[in-house]
N, C-alpha and C positions, 0 to 999 in steps of 0.2 A: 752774795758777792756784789760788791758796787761797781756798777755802771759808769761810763763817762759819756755825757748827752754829747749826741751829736751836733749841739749847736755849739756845747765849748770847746769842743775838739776843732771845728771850723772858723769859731772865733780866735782861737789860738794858732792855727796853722795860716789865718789872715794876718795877724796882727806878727809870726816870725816872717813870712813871706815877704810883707812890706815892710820889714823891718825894723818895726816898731818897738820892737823888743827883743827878746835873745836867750835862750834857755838857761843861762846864767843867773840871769835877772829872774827870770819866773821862779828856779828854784830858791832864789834868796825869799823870794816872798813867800813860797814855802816853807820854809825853814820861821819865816819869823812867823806866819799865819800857824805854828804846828799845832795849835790845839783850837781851829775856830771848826766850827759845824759844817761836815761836810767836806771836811780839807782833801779829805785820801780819795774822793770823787776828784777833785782841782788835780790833785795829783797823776790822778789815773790818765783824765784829759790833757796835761802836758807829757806823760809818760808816750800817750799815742800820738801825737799831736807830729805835722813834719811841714816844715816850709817848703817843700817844694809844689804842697797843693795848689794851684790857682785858682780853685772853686770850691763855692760853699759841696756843689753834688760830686766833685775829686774828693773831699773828705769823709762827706758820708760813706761815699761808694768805697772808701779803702775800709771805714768800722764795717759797713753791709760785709765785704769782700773776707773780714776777719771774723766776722759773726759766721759768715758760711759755711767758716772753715775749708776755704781757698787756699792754695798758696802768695803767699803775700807778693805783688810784683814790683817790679823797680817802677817808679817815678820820674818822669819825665824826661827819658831818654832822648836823645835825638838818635834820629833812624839815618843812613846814609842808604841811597839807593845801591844795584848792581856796579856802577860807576862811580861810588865812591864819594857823590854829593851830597848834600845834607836835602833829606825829603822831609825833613818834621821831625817835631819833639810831638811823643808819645805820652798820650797821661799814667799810662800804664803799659807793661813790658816784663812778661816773662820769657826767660831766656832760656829756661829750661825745655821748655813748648815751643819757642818759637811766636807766640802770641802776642797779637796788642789788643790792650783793652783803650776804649774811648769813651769819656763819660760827656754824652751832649746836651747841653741845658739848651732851650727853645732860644735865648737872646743871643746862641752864638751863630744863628742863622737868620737877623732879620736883614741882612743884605742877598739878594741874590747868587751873586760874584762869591758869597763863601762858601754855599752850598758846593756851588762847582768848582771850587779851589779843592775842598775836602774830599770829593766826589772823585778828582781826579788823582789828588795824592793818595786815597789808598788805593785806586785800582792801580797806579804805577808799583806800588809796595806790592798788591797782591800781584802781580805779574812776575814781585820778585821773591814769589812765594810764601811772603810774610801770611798771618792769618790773624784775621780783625773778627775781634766783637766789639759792638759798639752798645750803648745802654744809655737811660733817659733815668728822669725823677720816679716815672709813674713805677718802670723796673724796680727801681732800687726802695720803693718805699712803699708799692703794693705785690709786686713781683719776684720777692727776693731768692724763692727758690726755682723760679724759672730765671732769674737773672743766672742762679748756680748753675742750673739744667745747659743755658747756653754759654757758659765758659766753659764746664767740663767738656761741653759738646769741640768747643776751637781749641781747646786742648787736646783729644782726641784727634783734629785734624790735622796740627799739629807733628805729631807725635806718627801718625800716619806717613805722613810728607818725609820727615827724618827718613822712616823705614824702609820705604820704597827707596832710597838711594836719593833723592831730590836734593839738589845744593840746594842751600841757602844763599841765594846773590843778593841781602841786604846786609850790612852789619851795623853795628851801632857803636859810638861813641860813647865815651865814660867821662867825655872832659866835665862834662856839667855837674855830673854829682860829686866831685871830688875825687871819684877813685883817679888813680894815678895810669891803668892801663885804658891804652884805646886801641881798640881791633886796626881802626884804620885813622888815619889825619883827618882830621877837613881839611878840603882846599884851602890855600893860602886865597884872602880874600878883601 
């Protein structure tokens, strides 16, 4: 069965992101490339490919995340605190769990002040009983079945939280991907 490399999958999810181009456009080039070497790999990698990754390690970790045989999560949610305000867009979000996943490459922390921004946005979410996993390169490309080991793990906590009766006082917004329902407004802003 062929593979779609990781690096065209993230060359593609860069190049819809910033708009460079547009899934129409790519599958015209397929359509007229149909018989060069290797076309149904090209294919494969626009078939996975999603603009809303912002990172080369957001799209690996979604191929790692489908290699696992994870549940696939939503994409770059925004999270609204217990009040209703917007605390962050999430790179990953299962809704079924209750879960965020966070994929952190080393350059989104060479300020200070971000560490502690990020530090303090999930403990405000964890307080509103959201549950974080967060993961690195070295996870997702030496680690992959302890990456699995510790999502199934925040799924189980998850899922725990539900059971006991625990609200959920975060919700999250659907305006950014398109869908049409949203749990709650943003504040007018």
């Amino acid at each position: 069965r062929q593979q779609a490399s990781g690096a065209a999958v993230s060359a593609i999810d860069f190049a819809l992101h910033e708009a460079m181009t547009d899934l129409d456009e790519l599958y015209d080039v397929l359509r007229y490339c149909w018989n060069w070497p290797r076309i149904r790999r090209a294919a494969r990698a626009i078939r996975l490919s999603d603009a809303r990754s912002e990172s080369v390690l957001e799209s690996v970790s979604r191929l790692a995340l489908r290699w696992l045989r994870l549940p696939m999560p939503e994409l770059q949610i925004v999270v609204l605190d217990r009040w209703g305000y917007p605390a962050g867009r999430l790179d990953f979000y299962w809704e079924q769990f209750g879960v965020a996943g966070e994929a952190d490459g080393k350059s989104k922390y060479v300020a200070d002040s971000t560490v502690t921004e990020e530090k303090f946005r999930q403990e405000r979410l964890e307080d509103d009983r959201l549950v974080f996993v967060r993961w690195g390169w070295t996870d997702v490309v030496n680690r992959p079945r302890l990456l699995k080991a510790r999502v199934e793990s925040a799924f189980e906590r998850g899922v725990a939280r539900d059971r006991s009766g625990l609200t959920r006082l975060w919700s999250v917004s659907r305006r950014q991907t398109g869908d049409t329902t949203v749990k709650r407004d943003l504040p007018a802003g």
